[in-house]
SEMARDREN-435659 format. One record per residue (C-alpha): residue in one letter; y, x, z. Coordinates in pm, 1 decimal. Each point is the difference from the previous one (the first is absolute). Layout:
! residues N
+--------+----------+----------+----------+
! residu !        v !        u !        w !
+--------+----------+----------+----------+
!      A !        Y !        X !        Z !
...
+--------+----------+----------+----------+
! end
This chain:
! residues 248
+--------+----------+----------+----------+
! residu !        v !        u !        w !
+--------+----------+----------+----------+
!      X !   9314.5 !  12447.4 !  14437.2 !
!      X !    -45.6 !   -168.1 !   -329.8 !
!      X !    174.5 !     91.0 !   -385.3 !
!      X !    290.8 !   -208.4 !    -94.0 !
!      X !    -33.2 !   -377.5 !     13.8 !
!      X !     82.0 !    -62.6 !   -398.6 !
!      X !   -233.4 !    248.5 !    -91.5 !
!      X !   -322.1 !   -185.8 !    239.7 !
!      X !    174.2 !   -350.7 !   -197.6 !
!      X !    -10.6 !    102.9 !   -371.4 !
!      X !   -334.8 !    188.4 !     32.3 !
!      X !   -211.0 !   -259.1 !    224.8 !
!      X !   -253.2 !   -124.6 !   -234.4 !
!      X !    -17.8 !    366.5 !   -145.4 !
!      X !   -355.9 !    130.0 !     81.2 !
!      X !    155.0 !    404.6 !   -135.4 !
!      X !    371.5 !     94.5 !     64.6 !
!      X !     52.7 !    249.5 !   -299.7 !
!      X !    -86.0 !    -15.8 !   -358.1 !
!      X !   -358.8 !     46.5 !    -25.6 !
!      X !   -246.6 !   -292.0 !    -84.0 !
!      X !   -302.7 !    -30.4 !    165.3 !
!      X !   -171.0 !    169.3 !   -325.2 !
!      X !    241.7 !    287.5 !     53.1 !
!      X !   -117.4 !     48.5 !    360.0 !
!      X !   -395.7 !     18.1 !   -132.2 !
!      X !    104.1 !    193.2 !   -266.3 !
!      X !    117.4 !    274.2 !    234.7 !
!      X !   -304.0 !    -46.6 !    262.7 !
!      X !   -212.5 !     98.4 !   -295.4 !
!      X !    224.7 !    266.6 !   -113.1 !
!      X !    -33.1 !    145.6 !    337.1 !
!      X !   -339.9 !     27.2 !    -44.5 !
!      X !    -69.3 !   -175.0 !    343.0 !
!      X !   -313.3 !     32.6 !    231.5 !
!      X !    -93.0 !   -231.0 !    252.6 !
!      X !    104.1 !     82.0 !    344.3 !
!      X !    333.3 !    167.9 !    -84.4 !
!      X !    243.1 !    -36.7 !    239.7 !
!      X !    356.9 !    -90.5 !   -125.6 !
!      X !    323.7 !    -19.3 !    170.4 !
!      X !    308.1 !   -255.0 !   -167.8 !
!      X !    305.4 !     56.2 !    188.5 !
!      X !    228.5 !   -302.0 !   -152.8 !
!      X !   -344.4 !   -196.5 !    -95.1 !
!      X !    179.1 !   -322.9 !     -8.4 !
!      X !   -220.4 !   -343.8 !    -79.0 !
!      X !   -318.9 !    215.7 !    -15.0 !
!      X !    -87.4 !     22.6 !   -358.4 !
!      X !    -86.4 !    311.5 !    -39.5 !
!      X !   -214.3 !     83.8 !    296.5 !
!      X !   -166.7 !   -317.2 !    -11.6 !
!      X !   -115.2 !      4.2 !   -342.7 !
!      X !    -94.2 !    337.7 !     19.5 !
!      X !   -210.1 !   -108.2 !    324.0 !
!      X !   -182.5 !   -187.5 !   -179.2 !
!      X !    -91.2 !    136.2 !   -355.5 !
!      X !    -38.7 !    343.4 !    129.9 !
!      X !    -69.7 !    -14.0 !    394.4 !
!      X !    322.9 !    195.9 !    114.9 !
!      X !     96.7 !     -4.5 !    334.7 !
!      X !    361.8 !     38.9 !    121.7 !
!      X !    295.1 !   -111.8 !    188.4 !
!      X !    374.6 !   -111.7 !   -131.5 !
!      X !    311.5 !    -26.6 !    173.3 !
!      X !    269.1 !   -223.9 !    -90.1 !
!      X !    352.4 !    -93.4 !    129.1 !
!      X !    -43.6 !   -368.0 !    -93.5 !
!      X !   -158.6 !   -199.3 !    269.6 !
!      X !    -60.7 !   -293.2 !   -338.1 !
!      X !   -161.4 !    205.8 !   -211.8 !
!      X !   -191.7 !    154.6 !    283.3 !
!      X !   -180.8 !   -335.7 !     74.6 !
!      X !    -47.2 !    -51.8 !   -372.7 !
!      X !   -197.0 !    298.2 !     -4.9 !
!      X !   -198.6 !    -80.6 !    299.0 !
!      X !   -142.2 !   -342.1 !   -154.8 !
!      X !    -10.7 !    209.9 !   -327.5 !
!      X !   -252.9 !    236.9 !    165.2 !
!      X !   -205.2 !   -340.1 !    118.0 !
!      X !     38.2 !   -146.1 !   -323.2 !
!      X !   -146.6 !    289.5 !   -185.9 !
!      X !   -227.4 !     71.4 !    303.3 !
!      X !     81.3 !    339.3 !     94.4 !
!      X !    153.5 !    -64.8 !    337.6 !
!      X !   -199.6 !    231.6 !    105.2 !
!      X !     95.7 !    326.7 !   -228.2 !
!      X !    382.3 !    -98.5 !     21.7 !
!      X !    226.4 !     42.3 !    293.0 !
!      X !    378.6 !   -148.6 !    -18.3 !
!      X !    240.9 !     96.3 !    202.0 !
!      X !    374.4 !   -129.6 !     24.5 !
!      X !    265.4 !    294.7 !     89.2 !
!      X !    222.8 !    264.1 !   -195.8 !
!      X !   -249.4 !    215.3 !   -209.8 !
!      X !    299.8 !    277.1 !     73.5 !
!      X !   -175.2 !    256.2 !    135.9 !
!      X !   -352.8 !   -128.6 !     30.4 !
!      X !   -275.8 !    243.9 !    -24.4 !
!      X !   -367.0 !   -137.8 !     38.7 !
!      X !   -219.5 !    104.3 !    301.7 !
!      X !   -285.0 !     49.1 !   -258.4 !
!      X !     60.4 !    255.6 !   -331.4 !
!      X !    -38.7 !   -252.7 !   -319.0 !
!      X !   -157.8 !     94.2 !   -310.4 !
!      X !    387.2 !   -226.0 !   -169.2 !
!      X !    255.1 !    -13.4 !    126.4 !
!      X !    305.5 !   -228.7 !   -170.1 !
!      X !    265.5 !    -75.0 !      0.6 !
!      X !     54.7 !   -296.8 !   -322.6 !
!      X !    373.2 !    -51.1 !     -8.5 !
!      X !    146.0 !     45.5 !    294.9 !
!      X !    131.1 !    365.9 !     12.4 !
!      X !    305.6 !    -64.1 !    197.3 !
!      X !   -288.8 !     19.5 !    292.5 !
!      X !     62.2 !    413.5 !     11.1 !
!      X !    340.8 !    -12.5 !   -170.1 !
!      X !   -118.1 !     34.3 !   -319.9 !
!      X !   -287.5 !    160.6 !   -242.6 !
!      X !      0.4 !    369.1 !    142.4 !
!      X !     -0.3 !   -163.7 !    357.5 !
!      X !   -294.6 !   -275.0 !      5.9 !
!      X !   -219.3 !    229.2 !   -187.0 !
!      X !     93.5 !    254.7 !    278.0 !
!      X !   -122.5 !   -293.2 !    242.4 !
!      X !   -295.0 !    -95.4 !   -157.5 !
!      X !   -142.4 !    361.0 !    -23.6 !
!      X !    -36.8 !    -56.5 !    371.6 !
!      X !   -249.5 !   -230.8 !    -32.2 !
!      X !   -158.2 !    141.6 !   -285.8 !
!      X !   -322.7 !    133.7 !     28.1 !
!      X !    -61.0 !    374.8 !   -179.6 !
!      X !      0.7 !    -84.5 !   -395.1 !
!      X !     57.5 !   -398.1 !     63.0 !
!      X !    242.1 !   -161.6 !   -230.6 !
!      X !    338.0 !   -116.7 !     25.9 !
!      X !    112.9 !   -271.1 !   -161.3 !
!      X !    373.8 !   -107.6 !    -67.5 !
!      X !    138.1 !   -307.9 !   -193.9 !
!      X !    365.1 !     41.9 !    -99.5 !
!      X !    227.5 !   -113.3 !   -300.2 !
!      X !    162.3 !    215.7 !   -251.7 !
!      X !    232.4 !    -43.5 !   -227.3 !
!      X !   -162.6 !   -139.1 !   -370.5 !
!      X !    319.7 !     94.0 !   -164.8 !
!      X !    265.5 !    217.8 !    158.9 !
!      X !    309.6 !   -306.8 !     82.9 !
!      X !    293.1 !     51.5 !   -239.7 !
!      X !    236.9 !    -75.6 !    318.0 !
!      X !    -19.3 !     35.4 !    412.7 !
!      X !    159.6 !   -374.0 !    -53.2 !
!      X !   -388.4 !   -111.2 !   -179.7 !
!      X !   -182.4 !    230.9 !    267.3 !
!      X !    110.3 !   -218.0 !    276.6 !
!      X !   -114.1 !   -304.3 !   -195.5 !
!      X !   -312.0 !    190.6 !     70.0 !
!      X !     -6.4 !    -31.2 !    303.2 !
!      X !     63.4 !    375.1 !     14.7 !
!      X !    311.9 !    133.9 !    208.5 !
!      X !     54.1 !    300.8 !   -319.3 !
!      X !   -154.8 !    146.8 !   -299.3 !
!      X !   -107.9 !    270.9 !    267.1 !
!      X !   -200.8 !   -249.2 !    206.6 !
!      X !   -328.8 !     17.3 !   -241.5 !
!      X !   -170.5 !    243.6 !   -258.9 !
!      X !   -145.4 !    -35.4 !   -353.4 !
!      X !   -357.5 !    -36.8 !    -21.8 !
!      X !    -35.0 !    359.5 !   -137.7 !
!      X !    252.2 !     86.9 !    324.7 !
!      X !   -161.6 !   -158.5 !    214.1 !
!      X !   -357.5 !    140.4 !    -61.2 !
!      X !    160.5 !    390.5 !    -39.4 !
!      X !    151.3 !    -78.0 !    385.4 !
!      X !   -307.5 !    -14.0 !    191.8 !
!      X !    -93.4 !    390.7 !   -128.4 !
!      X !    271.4 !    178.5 !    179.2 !
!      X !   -120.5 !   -226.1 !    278.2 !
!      X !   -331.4 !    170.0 !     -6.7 !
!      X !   -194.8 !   -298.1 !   -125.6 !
!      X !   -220.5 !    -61.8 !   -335.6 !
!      X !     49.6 !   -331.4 !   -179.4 !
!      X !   -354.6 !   -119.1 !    -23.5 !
!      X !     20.9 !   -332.0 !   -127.8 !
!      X !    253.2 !   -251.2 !    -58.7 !
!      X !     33.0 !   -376.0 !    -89.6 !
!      X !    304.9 !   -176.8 !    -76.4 !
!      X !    133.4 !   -358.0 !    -12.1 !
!      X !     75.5 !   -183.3 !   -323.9 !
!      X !    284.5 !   -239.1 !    -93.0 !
!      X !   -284.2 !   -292.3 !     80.2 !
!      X !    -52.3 !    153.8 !    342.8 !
!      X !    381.2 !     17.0 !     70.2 !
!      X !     -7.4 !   -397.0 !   -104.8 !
!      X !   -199.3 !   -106.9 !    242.0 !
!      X !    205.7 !    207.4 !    305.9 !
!      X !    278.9 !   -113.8 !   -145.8 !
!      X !     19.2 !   -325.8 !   -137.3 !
!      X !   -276.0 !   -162.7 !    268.3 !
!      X !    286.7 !     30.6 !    211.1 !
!      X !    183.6 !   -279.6 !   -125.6 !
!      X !   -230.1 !   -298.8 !     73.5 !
!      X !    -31.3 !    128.2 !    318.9 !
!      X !    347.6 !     32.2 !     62.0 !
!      X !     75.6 !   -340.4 !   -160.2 !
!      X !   -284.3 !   -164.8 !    202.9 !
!      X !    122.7 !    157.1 !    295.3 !
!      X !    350.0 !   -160.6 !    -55.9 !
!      X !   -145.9 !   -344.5 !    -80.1 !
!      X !   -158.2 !     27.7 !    369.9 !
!      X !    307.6 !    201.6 !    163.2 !
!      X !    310.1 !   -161.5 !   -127.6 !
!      X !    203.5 !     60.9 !    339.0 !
!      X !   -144.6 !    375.6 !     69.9 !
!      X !    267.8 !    253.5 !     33.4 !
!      X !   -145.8 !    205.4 !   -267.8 !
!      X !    -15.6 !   -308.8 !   -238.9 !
!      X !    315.2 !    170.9 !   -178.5 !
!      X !   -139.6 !    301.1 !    -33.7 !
!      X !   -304.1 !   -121.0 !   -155.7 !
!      X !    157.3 !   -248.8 !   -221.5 !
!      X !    268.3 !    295.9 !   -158.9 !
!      X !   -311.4 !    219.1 !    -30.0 !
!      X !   -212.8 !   -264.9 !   -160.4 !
!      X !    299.2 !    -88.5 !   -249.4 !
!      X !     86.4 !    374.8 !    -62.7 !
!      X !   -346.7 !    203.3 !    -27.5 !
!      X !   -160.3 !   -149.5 !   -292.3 !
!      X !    231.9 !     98.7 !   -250.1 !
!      X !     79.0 !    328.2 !    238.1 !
!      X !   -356.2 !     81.0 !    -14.0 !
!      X !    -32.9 !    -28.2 !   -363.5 !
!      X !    324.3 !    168.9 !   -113.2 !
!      X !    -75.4 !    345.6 !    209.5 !
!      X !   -294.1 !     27.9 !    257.1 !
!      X !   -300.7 !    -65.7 !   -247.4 !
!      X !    188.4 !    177.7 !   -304.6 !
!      X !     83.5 !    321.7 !    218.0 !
!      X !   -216.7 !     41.2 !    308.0 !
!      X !   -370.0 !     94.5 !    -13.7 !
!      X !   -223.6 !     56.9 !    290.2 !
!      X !   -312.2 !    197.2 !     89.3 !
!      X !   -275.1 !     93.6 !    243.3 !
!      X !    -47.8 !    398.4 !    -30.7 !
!      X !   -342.3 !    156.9 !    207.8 !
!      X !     87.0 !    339.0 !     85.2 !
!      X !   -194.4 !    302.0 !    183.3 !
!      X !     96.6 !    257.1 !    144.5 !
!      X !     -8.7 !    367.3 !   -170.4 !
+--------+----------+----------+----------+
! end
């Protein structure tokens, strides 16, 4: 079980795998007013970041669940790093229907929403591990500016128009879910620079050391293409956003 190999390549030396910097991350910890002991749940926790910072500057304890068996591992030494091996539990598998043992005082899910086929779906999961009045929390993008064409939408990464909301959308959908928006904290054009763009030495490192792979192709036409990709529509159109929500 693991993600696709070209994403574990461009995103190796990537410590968070969305666009939030590491102030973004405290920035929400604080927003979320939290208290030491809180248990938190990140389904799709990838390298780490999140739960081990939060380990340590506000003595949460929690568990995440990832699909890559990399980033897994790079959350582990995280954890010893940072110290907190002993409030953070990794685990490698499919987040897909993964509902703690113990109720959690946050539960999140940070950009990976395809884990309960969408928005309406992984909150629906996470509620199950929710304890009564705990918070939710849910990082997905939106669209900065509506596309003028489905042609610039896929440039977004995006299959359609249809596949993300405006901010002001976005934040009106969770209501007829039965959910407050209680905080929120978005990415900037910086943070989206340094997802983004500290792909590329990566990937060209990891084609300096991998010249024969099968996937050197694939890395070298994404290496030559995404820059200028990245620039023209990505950072211009899509934004991105963690929303904390409770329930009504």
């Amino acid at each position: 079980m693991d993600i696709p190999r070209i994403f574990n390549i461009a995103e190796s030396a990537h410590r968070i795998h969305n666009p939030f910097t590491p102030e973004k991350f405290a920035t929400l910890g604080v927003a979320l007013r939290m208290e030491k002991g809180t248990r938190v749940l990140d389904l799709g926790s990838g390298s780490g970041e999140m739960l081990c910072t939060w380990a340590r500057d506000y003595g949460v304890i929690g568990t995440g669940v990832d699909m890559s068996q990399l980033f897994t591992e790079q959350a582990k030494l995280r954890a010893e790093e940072l110290g907190v091996a002993d409030q953070v539990e990794f685990i490698h598998g499919d987040a897909v229907g993964y509902v703690s043992d113990e109720k959690v005082g946050v539960a999140a899910c940070v950009g990976a929403s395809w884990i309960g086929g969408g928005v309406a779906g992984t909150i629906e999961l996470l509620a199950r591990s929710l304890l009564t009045g705990g918070i939710i929390l849910i990082g997905e993008p939106y669209w900065r500016q509506l596309p003028p064409t489905e042609d610039v939408a896929r440039e977004c990464h995006a299959n359609s128009i249809s596949d993300f909301l405006t901010l002001p959308e976005r934040l009106a959908s969770f209501g007829p879910l039965g959910y407050d928006v209680v905080e929120m904290v978005l990415a900037d054009q910086d943070g989206w620079d340094r997802y983004v763009a500290a792909q590329w030495l990566t990937m060209r490192r990891w084609l300096e050391a991998n010249p024969g792979d099968e996937l050197a192709q694939e890395v070298r036409d994404k290496l030559t293409t995404e820059p200028e990709r990245y620039a023209v529509y990505t950072r211009e159109y899509l934004g991105w956003g963690v929303f904390a929500l409770m329930k009504r």
